[in-house]
N, C-alpha and C positions, 0 to 999 in steps of 0.2 A: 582589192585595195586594202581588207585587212586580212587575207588568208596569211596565216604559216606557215610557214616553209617546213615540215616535219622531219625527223631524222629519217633517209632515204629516199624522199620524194621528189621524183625528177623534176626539174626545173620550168620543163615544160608544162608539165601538172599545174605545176605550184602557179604559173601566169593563167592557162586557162582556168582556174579556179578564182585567183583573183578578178578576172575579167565578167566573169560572172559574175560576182558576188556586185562590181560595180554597176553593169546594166542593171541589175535588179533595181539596187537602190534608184537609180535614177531614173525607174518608170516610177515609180511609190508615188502619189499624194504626198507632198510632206506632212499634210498633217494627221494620216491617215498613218503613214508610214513611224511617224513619231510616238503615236499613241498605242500599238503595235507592238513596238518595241520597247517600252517603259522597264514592262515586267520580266524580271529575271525567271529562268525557267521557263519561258514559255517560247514556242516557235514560232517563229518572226512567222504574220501573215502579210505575204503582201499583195496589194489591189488588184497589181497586173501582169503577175509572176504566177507561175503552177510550183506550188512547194513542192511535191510529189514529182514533179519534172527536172527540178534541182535535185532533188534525195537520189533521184535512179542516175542524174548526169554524174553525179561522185561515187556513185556506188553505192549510196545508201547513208542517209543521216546527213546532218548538217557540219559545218566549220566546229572543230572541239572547241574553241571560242570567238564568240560573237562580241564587237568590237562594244567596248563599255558605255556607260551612262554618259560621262563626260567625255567621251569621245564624238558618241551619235549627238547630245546638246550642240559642239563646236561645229561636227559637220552643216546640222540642218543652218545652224547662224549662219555659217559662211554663205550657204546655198542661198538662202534667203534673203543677205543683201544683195550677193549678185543680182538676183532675179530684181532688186529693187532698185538696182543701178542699171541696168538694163530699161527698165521702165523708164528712169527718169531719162536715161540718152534718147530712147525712142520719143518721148513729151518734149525733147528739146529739140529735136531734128523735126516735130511736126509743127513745133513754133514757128522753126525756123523759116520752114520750106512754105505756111502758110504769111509772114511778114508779119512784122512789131501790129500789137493788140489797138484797133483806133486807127490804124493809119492811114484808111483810106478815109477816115471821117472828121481826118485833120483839115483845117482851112476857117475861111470867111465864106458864111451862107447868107441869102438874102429869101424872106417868105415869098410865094408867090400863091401859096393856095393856103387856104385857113377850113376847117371843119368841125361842127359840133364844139368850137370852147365856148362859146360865149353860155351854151348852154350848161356846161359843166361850174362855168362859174357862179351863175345862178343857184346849182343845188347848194353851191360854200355861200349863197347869202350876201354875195357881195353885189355894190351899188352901180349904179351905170357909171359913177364917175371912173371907180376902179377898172371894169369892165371895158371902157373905152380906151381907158391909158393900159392895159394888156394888151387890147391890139396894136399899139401903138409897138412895142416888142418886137421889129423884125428881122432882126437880123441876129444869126447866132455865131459865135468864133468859137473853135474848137482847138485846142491848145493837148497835144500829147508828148510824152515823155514815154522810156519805156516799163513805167512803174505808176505812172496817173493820168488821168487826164484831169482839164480845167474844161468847163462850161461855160462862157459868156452869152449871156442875151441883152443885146441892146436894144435900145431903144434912142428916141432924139435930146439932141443934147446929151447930158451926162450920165441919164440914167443908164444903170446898166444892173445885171444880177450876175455873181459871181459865184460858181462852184465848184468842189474840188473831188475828186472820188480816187480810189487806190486800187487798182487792178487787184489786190490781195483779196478785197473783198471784206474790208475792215468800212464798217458802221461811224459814219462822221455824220457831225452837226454843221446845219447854216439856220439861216433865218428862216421862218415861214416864207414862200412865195407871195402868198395873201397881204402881208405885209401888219400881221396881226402878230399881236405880242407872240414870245414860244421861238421854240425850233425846229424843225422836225427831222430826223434822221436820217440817214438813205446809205445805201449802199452801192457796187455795180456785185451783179450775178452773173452778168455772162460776158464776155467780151470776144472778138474775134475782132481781123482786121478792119473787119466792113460790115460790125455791128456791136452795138452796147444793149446791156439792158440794166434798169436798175429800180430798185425796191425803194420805195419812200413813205413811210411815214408822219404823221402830227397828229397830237392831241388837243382837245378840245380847249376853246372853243371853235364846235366845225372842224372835229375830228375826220379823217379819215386814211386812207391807203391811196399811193399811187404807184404803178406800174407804167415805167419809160420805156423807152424802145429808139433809140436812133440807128438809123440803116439805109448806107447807101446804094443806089442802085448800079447795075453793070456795070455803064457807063464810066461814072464816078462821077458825076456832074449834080447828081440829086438825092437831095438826101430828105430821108420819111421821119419826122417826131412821132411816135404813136402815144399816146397816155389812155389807159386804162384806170379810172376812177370810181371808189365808192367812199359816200361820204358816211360819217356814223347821221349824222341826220340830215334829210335832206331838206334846204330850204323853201323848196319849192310843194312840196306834200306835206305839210304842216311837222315839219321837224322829224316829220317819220323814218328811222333807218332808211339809208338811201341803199339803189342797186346799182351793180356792176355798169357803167359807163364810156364807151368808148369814143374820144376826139383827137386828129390831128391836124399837121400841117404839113406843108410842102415846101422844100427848100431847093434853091438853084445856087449853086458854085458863084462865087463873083470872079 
């Protein structure tokens, strides 16, 4: 690729020499191969080449010159988005072939099982009247786009709670759930068609972390809430650092 062609040198030479000189490079590390070749005067080592195998395939020595600084810079660039464009076709064809992120956790849910919240909310301190009107919460509508989804949990009458998150993976504000002054943050960390996860935060007071989880099953008829809870203090052990908590629910398609 970069031999020349010398005065005399059959032409056939002149290609099998190039042809070589190209396999090599394209076994290299690039960045193995890059850093290798920096320094002027020094014989190219490459990772997966026998130098001694090339010296004796031409008779002895290397190319009288070896293709320059800003040459090798352009090649490894070009080499390097390719292989970046390649990735990203391969990330888009397994998108593809796996179906839009959410989708199968799109729809109207109705609870039919409930587990451990009543006690999660006891460690946030809250009152039975709170605690009673949570269960009251059962139904959730799942709303996707191919860039967000929305969260609704309703409840009777016009209550309802409304959230928004970005498959990007960018950190939005809503209101506490609790319904306590503040906001708390959240994000989604994973998404696939037929599962979310997401990180949520709030600061005090009745700080703590939570970890969601929505996931449908086989089916597609049922879908799993999981939350993973730890509060910074827990209300029920006299404000002491609370520990890792686990409660969900169970949801049926309408």
């Amino acid at each position: 690729c970069y031999a020349r062609v010398r005065t005399g040198d059959h032409p056939h030479e002149a290609m099998q020499r190039s042809r070589l000189i190209l396999a090599c490079l394209l076994a290299l590390p690039l960045a193995h191969a890059h850093s290798s070749f920096m320094g002027r005067g020094r014989s190219p080592q490459a990772a997966f080449c026998n130098v001694d195998a090339m010296a004796a395939m031409r008779g002895g020595g290397f190319l009288p010159s070896w293709p320059s600084e800003s040459d090798r810079n352009q090649m490894f660039s070009g080499m390097k988005n390719k292989l970046s464009q390649m990735k990203a076709s391969l990330d888009g064809m397994t998108e593809s072939s796996a179906g839009p992120k959410a989708s199968k956790l799109a729809g109207k849910w109705t609870k039919v099982k409930e587990v451990n919240q009543d006690e999660a909310m006891l460690q946030l301190g809250l009152n039975v009247v709170f605690r009673k009107a949570a269960i009251l919460l059962s139904r959730i509508e799942i709303r996707t786009s191919p860039t967000s989804m929305d969260i609704i949990t309703k409840g009777p009458l016009l209550v309802s709670i409304k959230e928004h998150y970005d498959f990007t993976g960018e950190t939005v504000l809503h209101s506490r759930r609790d319904k306590r002054w503040g906001k708390h943050t959240g994000k989604i960390v994973s998404a696939t068609e037929g599962k979310v996860e997401l990180d949520i935060k709030w600061d005090d007071p009745h700080g703590g972390v939570l970890k969601e989880t929505f996931e449908v099953d086989k089916s597609g008829n049922e879908l799993t809430h999981t939350s993973v809870i730890k509060v910074n203090q827990d209300a029920t052990k006299g404000n002491k650092p609370g520990e890792w908590m686990t409660y969900y629910s169970v949801y049926k398609r309408e």
